[in-house]
C-alpha positions as CSV (number, residue, x, y, z in Angstrom):
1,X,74.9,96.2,64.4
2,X,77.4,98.5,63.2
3,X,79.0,100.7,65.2
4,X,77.1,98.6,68.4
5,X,80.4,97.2,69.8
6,X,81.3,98.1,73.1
7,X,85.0,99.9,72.6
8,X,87.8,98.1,74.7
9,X,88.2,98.6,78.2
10,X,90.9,101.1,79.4
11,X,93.5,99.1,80.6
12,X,93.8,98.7,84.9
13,X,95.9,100.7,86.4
14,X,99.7,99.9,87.0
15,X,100.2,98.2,90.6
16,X,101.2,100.3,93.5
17,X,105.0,99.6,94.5
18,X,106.9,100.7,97.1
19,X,108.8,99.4,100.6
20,X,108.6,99.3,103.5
21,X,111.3,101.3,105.9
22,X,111.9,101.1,109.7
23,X,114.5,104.0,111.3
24,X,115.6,101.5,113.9
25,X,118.0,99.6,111.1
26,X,119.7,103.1,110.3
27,X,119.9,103.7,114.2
28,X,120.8,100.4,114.5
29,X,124.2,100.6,111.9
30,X,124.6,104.4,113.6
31,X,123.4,105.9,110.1
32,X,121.0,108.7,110.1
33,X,117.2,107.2,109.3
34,X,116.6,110.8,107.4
35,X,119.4,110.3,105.5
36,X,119.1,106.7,104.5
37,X,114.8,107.3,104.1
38,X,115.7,109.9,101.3
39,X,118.6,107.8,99.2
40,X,116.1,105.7,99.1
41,X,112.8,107.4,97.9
42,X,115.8,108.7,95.5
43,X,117.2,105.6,94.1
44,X,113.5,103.3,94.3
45,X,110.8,106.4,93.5
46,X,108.1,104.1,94.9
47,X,104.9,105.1,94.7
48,X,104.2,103.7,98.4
49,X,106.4,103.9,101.7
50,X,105.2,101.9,104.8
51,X,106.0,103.4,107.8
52,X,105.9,102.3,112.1
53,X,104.8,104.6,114.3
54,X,106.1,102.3,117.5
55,X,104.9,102.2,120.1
56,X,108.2,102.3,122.2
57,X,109.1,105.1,120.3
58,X,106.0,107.4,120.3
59,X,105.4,106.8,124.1
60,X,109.2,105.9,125.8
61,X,107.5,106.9,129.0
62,X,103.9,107.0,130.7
63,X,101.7,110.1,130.1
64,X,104.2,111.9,127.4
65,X,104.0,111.5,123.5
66,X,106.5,112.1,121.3
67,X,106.3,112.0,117.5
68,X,109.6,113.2,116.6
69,X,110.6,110.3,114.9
70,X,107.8,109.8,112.7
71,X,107.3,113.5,111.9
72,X,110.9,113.7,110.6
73,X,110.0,110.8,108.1
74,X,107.2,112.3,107.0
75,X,108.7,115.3,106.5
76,X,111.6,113.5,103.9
77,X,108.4,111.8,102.4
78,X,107.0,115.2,101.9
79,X,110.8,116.9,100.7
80,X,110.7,114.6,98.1
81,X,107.7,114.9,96.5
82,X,108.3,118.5,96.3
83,X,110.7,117.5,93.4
84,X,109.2,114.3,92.2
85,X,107.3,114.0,89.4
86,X,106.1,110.9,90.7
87,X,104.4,111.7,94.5
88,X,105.3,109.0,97.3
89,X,101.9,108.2,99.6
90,X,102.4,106.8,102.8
91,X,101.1,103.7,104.8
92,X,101.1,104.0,108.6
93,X,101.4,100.9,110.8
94,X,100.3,101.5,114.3
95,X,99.9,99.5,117.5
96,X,101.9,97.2,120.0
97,X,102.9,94.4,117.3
98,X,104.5,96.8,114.1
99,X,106.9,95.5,111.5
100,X,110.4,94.4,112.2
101,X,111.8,92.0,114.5
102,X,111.3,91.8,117.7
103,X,107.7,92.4,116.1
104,X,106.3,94.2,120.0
105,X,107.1,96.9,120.2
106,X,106.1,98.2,123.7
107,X,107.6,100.3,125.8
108,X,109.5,98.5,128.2
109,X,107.5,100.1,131.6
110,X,104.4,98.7,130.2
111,X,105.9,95.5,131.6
112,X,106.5,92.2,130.1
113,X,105.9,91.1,126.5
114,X,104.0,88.3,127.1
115,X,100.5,87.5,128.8
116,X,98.8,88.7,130.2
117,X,100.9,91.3,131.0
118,X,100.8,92.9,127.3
119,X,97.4,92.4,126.8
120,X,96.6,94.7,130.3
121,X,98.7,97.3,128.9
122,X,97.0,97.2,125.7
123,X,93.9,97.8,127.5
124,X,95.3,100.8,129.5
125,X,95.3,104.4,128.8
126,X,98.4,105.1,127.8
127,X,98.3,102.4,124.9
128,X,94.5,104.0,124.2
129,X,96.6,107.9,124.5
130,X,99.4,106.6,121.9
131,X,97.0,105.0,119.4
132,X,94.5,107.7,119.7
133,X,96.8,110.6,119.4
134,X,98.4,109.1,116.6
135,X,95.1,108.6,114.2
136,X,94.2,112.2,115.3
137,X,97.3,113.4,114.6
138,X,98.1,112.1,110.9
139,X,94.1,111.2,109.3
140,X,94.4,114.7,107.7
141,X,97.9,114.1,106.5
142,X,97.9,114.4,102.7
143,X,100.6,112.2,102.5
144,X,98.8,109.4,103.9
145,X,97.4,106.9,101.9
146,X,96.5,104.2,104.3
147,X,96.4,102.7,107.5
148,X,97.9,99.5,108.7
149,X,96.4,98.8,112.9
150,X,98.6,95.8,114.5
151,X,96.5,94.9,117.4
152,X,96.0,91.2,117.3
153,X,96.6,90.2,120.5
154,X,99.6,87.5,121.5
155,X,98.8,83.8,122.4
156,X,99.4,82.8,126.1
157,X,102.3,80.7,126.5
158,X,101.3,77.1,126.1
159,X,97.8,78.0,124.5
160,X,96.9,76.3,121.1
161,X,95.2,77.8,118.8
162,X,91.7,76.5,117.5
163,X,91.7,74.6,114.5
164,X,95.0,74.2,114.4
């Protein structure tokens, strides 16, 4: 039939890109994570940024919160789209494990990090206080594109896994 074709399919989408970026490497080679966050979005213009919200860092003692560290990040996430054509979204990881080595990131008063030690503070409520707060705190965020949640839960020592 003339004119009874079906006209081609738009083509997909171009994949998301972007990186992911942990303050504790700037910290870590006494740069300034703001600083080092923004030549980055700069020089890459990604269209993703993963970023930690540790653990360690949020919650550095029982009972008190801080989200300083993120908050900044976001805020040079948010700087720069101010200029971009090109906005930046954000992926937030959250819970004990969170990228970059060590890989657990607990606070060292929550005691060991090992079993069952880590999985009793996991269960507690300042590890329920520090995750909770910090869904409440950034799901409106219109930066946020995502969540990642780290909470598998580490293998005793000497414990083999199940079909393995």
């Amino acid at each position: 039939m003339l004119g009874g074709e079906a006209p081609p399919a738009p083509p997909s989408p171009a994949p998301l890109v972007g990186f992911s970026y942990s303050p504790i490497i700037s910290t870590y080679l006494n740069r300034d994570p703001a600083a080092d966050l923004s030549t980055l979005l700069t020089k890459t213009n990604p269209d993703l940024v993963r970023l930690p919200v540790y653990w360690d860092l949020t919650q550095a003692s029982p009972g008190t919160l801080d989200f300083t560290v993120t908050d900044q990040l976001l805020e040079v996430i948010a700087d720069h789209n101010r200029t971009s054509s090109r906005p930046v979204r954000v992926i937030l990881t959250i819970g004990a494990r969170n990228f970059l080595y060590p890989e657990l990131h607990a606070p060292a008063w929550a005691g060991p990090r090992e079993q069952p030690e880590l999985g009793l503070a996991q269960q507690g409520s300042d590890y329920r206080a520090y995750f909770n707060a910090t869904l409440v705190r950034y799901r409106s965020s219109p930066l946020l594109y995502a969540w990642q949640i780290e909470n598998e839960p580490v293998r005793l020592r000497g414990q083999r896994e199940h079909g393995r």
